[in-house]
VMD Tcl script that draws the C-alpha trace (Angstrom):
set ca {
  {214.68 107.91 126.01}
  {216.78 110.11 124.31}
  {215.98 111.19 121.05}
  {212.11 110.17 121.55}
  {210.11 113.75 121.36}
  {208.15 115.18 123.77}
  {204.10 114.76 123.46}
  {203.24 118.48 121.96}
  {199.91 118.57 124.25}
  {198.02 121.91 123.01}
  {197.04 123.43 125.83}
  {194.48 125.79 124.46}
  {192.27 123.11 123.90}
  {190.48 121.10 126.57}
  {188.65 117.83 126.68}
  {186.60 119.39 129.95}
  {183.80 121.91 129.38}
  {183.69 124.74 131.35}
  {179.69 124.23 132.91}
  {178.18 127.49 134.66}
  {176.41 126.90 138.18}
  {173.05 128.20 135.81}
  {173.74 125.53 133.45}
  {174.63 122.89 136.02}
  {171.10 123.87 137.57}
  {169.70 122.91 134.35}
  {170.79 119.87 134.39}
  {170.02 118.82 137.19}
  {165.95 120.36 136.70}
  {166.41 118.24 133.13}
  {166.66 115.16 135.38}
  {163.01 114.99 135.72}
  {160.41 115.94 133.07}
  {158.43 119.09 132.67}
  {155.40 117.41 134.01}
  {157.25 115.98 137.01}
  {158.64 119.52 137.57}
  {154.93 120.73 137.43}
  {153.22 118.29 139.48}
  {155.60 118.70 142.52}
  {155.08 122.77 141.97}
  {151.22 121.80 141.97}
  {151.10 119.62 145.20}
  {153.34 121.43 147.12}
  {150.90 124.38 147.28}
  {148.35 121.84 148.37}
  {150.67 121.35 151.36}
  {151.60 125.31 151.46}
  {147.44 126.29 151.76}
  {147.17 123.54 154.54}
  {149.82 125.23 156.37}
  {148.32 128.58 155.92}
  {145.16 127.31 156.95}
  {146.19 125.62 160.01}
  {148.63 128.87 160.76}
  {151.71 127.00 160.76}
  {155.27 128.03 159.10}
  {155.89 128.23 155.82}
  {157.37 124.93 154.87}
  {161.03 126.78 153.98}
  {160.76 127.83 158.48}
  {159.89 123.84 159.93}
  {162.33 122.85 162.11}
  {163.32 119.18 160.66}
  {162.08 118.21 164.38}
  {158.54 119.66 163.28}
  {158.17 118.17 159.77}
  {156.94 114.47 160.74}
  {154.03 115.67 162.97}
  {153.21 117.68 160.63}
  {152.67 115.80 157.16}
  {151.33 113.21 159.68}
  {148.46 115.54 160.50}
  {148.23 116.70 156.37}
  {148.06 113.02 155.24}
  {145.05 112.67 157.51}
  {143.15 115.99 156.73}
  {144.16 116.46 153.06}
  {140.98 116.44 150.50}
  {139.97 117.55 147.12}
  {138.24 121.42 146.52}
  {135.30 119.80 146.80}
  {136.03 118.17 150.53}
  {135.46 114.65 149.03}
  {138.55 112.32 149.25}
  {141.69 112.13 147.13}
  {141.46 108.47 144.73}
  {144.35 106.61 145.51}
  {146.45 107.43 142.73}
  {146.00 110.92 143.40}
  {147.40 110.01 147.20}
  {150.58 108.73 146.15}
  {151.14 111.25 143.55}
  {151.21 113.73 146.33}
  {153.18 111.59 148.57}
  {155.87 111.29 145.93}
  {155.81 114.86 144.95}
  {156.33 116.11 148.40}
  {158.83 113.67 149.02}
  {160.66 114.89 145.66}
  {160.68 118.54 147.19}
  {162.28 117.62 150.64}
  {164.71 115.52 148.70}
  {165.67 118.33 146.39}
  {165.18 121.41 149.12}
  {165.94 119.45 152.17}
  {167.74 116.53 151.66}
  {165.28 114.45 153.67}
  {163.62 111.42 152.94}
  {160.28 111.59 154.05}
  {159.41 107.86 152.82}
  {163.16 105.85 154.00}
  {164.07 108.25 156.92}
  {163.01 106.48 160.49}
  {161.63 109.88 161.80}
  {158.93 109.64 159.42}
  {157.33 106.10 160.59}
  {154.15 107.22 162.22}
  {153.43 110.14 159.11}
  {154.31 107.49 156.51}
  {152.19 104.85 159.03}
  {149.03 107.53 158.89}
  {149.71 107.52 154.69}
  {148.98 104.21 154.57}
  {146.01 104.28 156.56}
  {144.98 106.76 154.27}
  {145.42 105.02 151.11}
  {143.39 102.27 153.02}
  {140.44 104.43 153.68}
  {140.73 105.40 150.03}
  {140.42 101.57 149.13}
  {137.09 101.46 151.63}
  {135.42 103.95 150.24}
  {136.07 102.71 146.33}
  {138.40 105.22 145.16}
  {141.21 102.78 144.45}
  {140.16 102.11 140.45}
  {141.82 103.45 138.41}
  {139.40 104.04 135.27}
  {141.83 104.12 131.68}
  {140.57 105.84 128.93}
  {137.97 104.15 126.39}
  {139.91 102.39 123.15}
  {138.79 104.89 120.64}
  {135.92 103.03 118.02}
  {136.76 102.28 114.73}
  {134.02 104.78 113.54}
  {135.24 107.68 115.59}
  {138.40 106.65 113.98}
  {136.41 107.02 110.09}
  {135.23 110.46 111.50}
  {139.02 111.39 112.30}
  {140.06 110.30 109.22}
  {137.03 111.88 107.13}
  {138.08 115.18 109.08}
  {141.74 115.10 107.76}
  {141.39 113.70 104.32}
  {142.25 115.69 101.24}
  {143.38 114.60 97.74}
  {146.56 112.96 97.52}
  {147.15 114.60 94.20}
  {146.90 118.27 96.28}
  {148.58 120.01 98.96}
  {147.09 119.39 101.58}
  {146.35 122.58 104.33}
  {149.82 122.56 106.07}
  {148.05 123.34 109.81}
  {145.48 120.05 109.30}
  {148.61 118.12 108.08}
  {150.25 118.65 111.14}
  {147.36 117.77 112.91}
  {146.77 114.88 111.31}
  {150.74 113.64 112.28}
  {150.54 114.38 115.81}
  {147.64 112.31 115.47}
  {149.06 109.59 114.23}
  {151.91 110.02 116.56}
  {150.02 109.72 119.91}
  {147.71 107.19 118.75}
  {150.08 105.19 116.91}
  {153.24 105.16 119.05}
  {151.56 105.78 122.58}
  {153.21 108.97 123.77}
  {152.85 108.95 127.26}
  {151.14 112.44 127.84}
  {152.37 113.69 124.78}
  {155.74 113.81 126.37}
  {158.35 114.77 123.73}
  {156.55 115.93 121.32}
  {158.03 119.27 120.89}
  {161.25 117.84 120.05}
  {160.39 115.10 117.77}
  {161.67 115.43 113.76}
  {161.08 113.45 110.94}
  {164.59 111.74 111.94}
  {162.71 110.01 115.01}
  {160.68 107.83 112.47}
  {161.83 105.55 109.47}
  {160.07 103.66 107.04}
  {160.49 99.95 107.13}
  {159.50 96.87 105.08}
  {158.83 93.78 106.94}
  {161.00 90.61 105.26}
  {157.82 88.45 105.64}
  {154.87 90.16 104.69}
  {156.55 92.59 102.39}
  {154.16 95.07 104.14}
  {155.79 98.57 104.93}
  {155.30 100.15 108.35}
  {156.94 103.34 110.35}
  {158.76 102.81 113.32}
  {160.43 104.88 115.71}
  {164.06 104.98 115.73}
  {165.30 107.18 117.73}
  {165.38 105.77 121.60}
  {163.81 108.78 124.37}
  {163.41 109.38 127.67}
  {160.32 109.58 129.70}
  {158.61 109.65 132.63}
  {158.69 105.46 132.39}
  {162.26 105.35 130.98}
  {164.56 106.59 132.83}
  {168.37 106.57 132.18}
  {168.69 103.53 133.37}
  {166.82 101.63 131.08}
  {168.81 100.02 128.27}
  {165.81 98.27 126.30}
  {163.58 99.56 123.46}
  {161.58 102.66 124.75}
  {159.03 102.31 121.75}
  {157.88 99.42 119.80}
  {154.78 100.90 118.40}
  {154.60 100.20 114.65}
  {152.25 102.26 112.04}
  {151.08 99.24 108.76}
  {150.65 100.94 105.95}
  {146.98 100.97 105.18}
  {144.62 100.83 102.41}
  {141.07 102.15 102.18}
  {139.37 104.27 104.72}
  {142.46 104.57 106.76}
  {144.91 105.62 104.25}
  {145.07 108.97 104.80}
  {146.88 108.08 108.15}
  {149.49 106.18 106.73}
  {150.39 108.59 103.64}
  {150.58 112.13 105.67}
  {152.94 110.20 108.34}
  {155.10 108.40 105.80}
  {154.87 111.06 103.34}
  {156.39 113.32 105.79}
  {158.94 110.63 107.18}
  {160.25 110.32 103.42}
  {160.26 114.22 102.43}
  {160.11 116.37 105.16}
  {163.45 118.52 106.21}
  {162.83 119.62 109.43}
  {160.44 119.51 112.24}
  {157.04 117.34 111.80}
}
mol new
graphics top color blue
foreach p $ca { graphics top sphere $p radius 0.5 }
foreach p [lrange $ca 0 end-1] q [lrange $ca 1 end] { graphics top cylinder $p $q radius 0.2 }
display resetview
């Protein structure tokens, strides 16, 4: 219309980012965790010694023909240094990781694509065997006894009216942290701050307890999960166990910085 002015669009500035190929690379390598990253690396030499051993291609030189026969023949003969057999959790953690790598390096998919029927068939035979010979258990980790827990606390205990040693302090959180809040293989430690924790009072009780605020992702969560990725609470305890409760929410309250 006349009269209206023209939009004055500035175009020195731009709502896109300019992303390197190196930085798109790490991106894509952030998708998974370190430990993912690590495992794959780990059991794709497994498969990498086999081939050496049997005197067959390196995996980067199998014709796509090849590749079934082959990890049909590995799924059968794979073991553990000692010779005895993989548990089953092990089994599948090697299935997935190779099946990661082809994805990523290949773009096959050794588990959905047809070709791979009879070597995914021979897996599962495997994982069978595995079951027969009582290596399907999976044996968790012992809940740790409330007097182990007096010795942990005995070990970090100082004076609330002191300073406390700075190294057993920090100690003493990461502590709390894992065994509070469940980190999953101590994944994301590195980057938690105070800022990931608050301290909270609950409206019924009027007892205070430290929660995590700040939502993560893991190994469990992925992206697509919208819900709550930790609902671990810390009470604020009295006695014995004190010590626990004041270095976490003492450092929740003061600390500027890292934890």
């Amino acid at each position: 219309m006349a009269g209206e002015e023209e939009p004055n669009f500035d175009v020195t500035l731009s709502r896109f980012a300019t992303v390197s190929t190196a930085e798109q690379k790490k991106l894509l390598e952030r998708r998974q965790s370190k430990s993912t990253r690590e495992q794959t690396k780990c059991h794709m030499n497994i498969l990498r010694m086999y081939l050496m051993e049997k005197n067959l291609p390196k995996i980067e030189e199998i014709q796509d023909a090849e590749l079934p026969n082959i990890l049909k023949d590995f799924y059968s003969s794979v073991r553990k240094e000692d010779s005895g057999m993989y548990k089953l959790a092990s089994l599948k953690c090697i299935h997935a990781s190779l099946n990661r790598f082809m994805k990523e390096e290949r773009n096959i998919d050794i588990i959905a694509d047809p070709r791979f029927i009879q070597a995914n068939h021979m897996f599962k035979a495997m994982s069978v065997e595995t079951k027969h010979q009582g290596k399907a258990v999976t044996v968790s980790k012992k809940v740790i006894e409330e007097c182990d827990l007096q010795k942990i606390a005995e070990h970090f205990h100082h004076d609330h009216t002191e300073e406390p040693d700075p190294k057993l302090l920090q100690q003493n959180i990461l502590f709390n942290v894992i065994y509070f809040f469940v980190c999953r293989g101590r994944e994301n430690l590195h980057s938690m701050t105070k800022d990931w924790f608050r301290v909270v009072t609950d409206p019924n009780t009027q007892q205070k307890y430290i929660e995590q605020c700040h939502d993560e992702l893991d190994k469990n969560h992925g992206p697509q999960y919208t819900g709550i990725t930790n609902e671990g609470r810390m009470y604020e305890q009295k006695g014995q166990f004190s010590f626990f409760w004041f270095s976490l929410s003492r450092s929740v309250s003061q600390l500027n910085g890292i934890l």
